[in-house]
N, C-alpha and C positions, 0 to 999 in steps of 0.2 A: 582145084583141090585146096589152094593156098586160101580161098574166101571161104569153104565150105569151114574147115579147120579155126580161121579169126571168127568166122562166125558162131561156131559152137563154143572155143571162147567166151567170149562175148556173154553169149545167153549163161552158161555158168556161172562168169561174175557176175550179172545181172540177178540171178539166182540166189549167189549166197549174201551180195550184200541186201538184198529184200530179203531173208531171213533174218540176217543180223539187226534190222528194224523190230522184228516182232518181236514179241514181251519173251518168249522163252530162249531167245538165241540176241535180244538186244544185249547181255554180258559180254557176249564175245566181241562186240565192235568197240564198247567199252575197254576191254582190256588191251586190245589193240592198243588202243586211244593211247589210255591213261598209264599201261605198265603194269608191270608187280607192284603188289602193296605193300608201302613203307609208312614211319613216320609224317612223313611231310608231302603226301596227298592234298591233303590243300592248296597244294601251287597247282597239281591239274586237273583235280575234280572239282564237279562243282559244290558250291560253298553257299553259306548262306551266313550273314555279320550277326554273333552274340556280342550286343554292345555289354563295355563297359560303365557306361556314363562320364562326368566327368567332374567327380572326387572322390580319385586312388585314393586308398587309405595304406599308404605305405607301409609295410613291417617295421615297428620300430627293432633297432639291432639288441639284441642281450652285450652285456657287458664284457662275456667272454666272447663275441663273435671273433670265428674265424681262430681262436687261441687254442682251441682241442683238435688235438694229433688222432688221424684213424693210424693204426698197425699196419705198418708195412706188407702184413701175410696179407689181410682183407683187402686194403689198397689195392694190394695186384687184382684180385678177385673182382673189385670194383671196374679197373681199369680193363682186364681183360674182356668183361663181359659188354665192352664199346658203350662205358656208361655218357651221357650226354651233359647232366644235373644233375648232381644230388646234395640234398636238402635237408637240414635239421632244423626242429621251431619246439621251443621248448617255453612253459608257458606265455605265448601267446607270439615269442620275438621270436627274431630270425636269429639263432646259436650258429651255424655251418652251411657253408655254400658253397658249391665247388661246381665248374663247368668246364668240359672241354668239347674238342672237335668244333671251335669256333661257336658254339653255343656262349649266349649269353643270357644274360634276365631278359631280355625283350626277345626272345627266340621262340617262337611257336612251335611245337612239338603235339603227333597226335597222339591221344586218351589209347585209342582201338577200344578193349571192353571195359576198360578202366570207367568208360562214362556209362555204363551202366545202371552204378549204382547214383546217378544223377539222375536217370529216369526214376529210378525208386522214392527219392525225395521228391520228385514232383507227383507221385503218387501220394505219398504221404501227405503234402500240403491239401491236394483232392481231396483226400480223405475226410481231414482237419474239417477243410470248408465245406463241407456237403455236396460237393460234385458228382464223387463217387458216396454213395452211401452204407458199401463195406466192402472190406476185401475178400468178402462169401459170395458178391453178385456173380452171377454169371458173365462171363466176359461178352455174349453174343446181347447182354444190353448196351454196348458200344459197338461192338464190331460183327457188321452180319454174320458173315462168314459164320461165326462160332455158334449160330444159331442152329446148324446143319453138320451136315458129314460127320455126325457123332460126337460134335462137340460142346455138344449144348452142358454140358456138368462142369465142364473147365471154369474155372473160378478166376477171380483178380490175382487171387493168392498165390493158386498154384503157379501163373507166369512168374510172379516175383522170386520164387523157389523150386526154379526151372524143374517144374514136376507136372507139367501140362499133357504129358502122355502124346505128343502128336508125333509127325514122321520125319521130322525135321533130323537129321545127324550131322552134327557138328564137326566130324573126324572123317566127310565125307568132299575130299579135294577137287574131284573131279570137276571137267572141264562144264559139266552140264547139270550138276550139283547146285539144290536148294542155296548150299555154301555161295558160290558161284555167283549165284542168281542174287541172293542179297547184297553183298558188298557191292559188285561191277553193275546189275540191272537198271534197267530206264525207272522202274516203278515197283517200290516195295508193297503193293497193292496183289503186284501180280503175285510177289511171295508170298503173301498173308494167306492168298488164295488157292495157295500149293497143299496146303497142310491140311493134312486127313489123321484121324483117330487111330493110335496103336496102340494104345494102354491105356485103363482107368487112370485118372486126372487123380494130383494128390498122394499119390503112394509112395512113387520111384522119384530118385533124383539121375537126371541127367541134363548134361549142360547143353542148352540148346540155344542158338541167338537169336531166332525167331520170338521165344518168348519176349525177350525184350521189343523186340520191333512190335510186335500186340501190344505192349505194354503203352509204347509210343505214341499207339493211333489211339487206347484208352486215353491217352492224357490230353490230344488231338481232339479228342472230342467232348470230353471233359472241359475243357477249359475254353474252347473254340478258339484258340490260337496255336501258332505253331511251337514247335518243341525251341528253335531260337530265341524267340522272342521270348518266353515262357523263361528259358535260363537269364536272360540278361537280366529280366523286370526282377524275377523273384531269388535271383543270387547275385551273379556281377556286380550290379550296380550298389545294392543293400549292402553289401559285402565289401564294396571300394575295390573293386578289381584293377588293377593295375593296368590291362592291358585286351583291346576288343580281341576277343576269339571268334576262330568260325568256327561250323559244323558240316561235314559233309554232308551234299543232298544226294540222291539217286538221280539217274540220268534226267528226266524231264522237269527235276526242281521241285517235285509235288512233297515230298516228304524227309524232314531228314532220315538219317539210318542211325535210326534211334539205341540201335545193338552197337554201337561202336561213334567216335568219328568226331568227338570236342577235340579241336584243335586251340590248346592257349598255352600259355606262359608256364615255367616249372612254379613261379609265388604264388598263382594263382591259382592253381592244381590246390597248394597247400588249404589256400581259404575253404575249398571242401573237407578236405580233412580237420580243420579245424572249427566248420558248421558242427561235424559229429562228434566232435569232442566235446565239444560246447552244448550238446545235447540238445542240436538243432535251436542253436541260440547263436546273434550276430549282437554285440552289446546287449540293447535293451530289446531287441528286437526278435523276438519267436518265433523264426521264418517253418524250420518244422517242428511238431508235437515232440515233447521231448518221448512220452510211450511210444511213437511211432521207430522212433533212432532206436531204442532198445531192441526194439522187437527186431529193426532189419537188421540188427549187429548182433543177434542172438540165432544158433545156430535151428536149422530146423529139420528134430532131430528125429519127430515125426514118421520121417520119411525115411525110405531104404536108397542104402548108395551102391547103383547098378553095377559100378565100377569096382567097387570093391566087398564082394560075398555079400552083398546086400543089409552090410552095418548100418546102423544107425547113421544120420547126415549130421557130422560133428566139426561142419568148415563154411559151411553156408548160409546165410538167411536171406534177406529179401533184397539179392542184387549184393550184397558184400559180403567178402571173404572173410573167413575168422581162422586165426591156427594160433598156439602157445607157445612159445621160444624162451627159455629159460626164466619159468614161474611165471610168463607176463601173456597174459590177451590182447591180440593184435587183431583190430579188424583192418579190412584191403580193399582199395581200390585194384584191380587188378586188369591190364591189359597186354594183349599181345604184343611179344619183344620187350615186354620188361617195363611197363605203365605202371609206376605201381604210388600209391597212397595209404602209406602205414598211420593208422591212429592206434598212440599207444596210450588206455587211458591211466595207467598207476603211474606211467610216466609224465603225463600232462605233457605230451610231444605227439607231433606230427612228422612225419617224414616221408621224404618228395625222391624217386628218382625217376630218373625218362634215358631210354636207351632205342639199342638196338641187339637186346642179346638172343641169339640161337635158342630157339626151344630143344630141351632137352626134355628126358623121362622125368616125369615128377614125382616126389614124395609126398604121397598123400594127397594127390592133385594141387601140389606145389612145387612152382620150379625151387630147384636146390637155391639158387642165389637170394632168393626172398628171407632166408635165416640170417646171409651176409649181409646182407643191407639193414636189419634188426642189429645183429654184433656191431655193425658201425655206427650204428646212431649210440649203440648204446657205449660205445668207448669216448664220445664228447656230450654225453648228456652227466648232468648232476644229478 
């Protein structure tokens, strides 16, 4: 009885860990693996090195560095919400810097969808150079897939303005969820290939991260290098990036996850936001079409927002966040737990923070503390 019993055993685990192999349950062996998803993913998943080259162009400091007080009420706000870095850079220097929980300048900390909109500037330079030759092409001139299952209408565009119409739900946790399946999967391949037609393409806005991951395999194929390499050649290094970042890969290495997963420094965060400020200009150097920054910092308004009575889209463009906080236009970097990259441009400021705050209910599909983190820059800026 005691052999029949290890034996069936036996064939069960044999059972589920060959399940846990195949593309729709490879997640689950992953998450074993690797854990809940945090910041600092990079120590167990795997990675793939965005060099920096090797001449940082160091922040020179502003003259009032470090001399501008935030308010005690904010401070606590900042402090409560388990901020990591946070960062002011007001024309072009480093004005405030502040880190804790053992966080320093050389601390890598992850994007989540913050890097997003670094996929969208690598579309943009596509664009520029004739790779892609508009963001009206059909997506299924790069990626099969879209040739089919009803996807053939789906544009460049619409992925950049998460309005792709497919089946992908973002607010979908579950253990065997698309969700799931991207982040923890062996093969964002297999995701790509998940996705079926729910809606005309173009209409509706909903935030989906698959559209970035398409976005990813466009630029993949566009460019016939990987999304790594791709950031280091045509930012990092142009840029004087301070310090090599990685990228998380999906389980078998084939592709980064292109919807989330730039692991680098809180300074160098900042050189993105101040690529767009600079209106995708690095000195003398053009890296994006400055029409291209307008367009994806301009909201696309086009479209009806599903989430709310189906208004007008007055927060969104192509991969970056837009909202107004006392008379001022903020476009965003924006990732889960609190990634966030403010360009303010009346301000001629960038600002950098990296955490691990609680998602709460948003205003306006913004967490509340994205106003505080505005109020604090704007209590040491000139």
């Amino acid at each position: 009885m005691l052999k029949k019993i290890i034996l069936g055993l036996t064939l069960i685990i044999i059972i589920i860990g060959g399940l846990s192999f195949t593309p729709q349950f490879s997640h689950l062996k992953n998450f074993v693996i690797w854990g809940k998803h945090s910041i600092h993913d990079y120590k167990t998943h795997p990675t793939r090195l965005v060099a920096s080259g090797n001449t940082p162009q160091f922040w020179p400091l502003d003259s009032n560095y470090n001399k501008g007080v935030i308010p005690d009420s904010i401070m606590k706000i900042i402090d409560s919400n388990d901020t990591h870095a946070f960062l002011v850079f007001q024309d072009g220097k480093l004005l405030y810097e502040k880190y804790w929980d053992g966080y320093t300048p050389k601390t890598l900390s992850g994007s989540f969808s913050a890097a997003k909109s670094m996929i969208s500037l690598l579309i943009g330079i596509a664009l520029e150079e004739g790779k892609i030759k508009s963001l009206d092409e059909p997506v299924g001139n790069y990626v099969p897939h879209f040739k089919t299952n009803g996807l053939e209408k789906v544009r460049i565009k619409d992925l950049l303005t998460m309005s792709s119409g497919t089946n992908y739900v973002e607010s979908d946790l579950g253990y065997f969820s698309l969700n799931a399946s991207a982040y923890y999967g062996d093969d964002e391949q297999y995701l790509i290939d998940q996705l079926k037609y729910k809606e005309p393409a173009g209409s509706t806005w909903q935030y989906r991260s698959a559209d970035t991951q398409v976005l990813g395999f466009i630029v993949e194929k566009a460019f016939g290098e990987n999304i790594s390499s791709l950031v280091s050649e045509r930012f990092m290094k142009p840029m004087g990036a301070e310090a090599d970042a990685l990228w998380l890969l999906d389980g078998d290495k084939k592709h980064e996850k292109a919807f989330c997963c730039f692991n680098g420094v809180a300074r160098d965060y900042a050189r993105f936001g101040q690529l767009v400020l600079n209106d995708g200009k690095w000195g003398e150097k053009q890296i994006v079409s400055k029409n291209y920054i307008q367009a994806a910092t301009s909201p696309a308004s086009y479209l009806k927002d599903t989430y709310e009575n189906n208004n007008p889209v007055d927060f969104y463009g192509y991969q970056y966040w837009i909202f107004n906080h006392k008379g001022l236009k903020v476009a965003e970097q924006n990732g889960l737990f609190g990634q966030y990259v403010f360009i303010i441009k009346e301000k001629n400021a960038v600002v950098v923070r990296l955490g691990e705050s609680k998602v709460i209910k948003p205003i306006h599909h913004f967490q509340p503390e994205n106003f505080s983190y505005i109020d604090a820059a704007l209590s040491v800026l000139k």
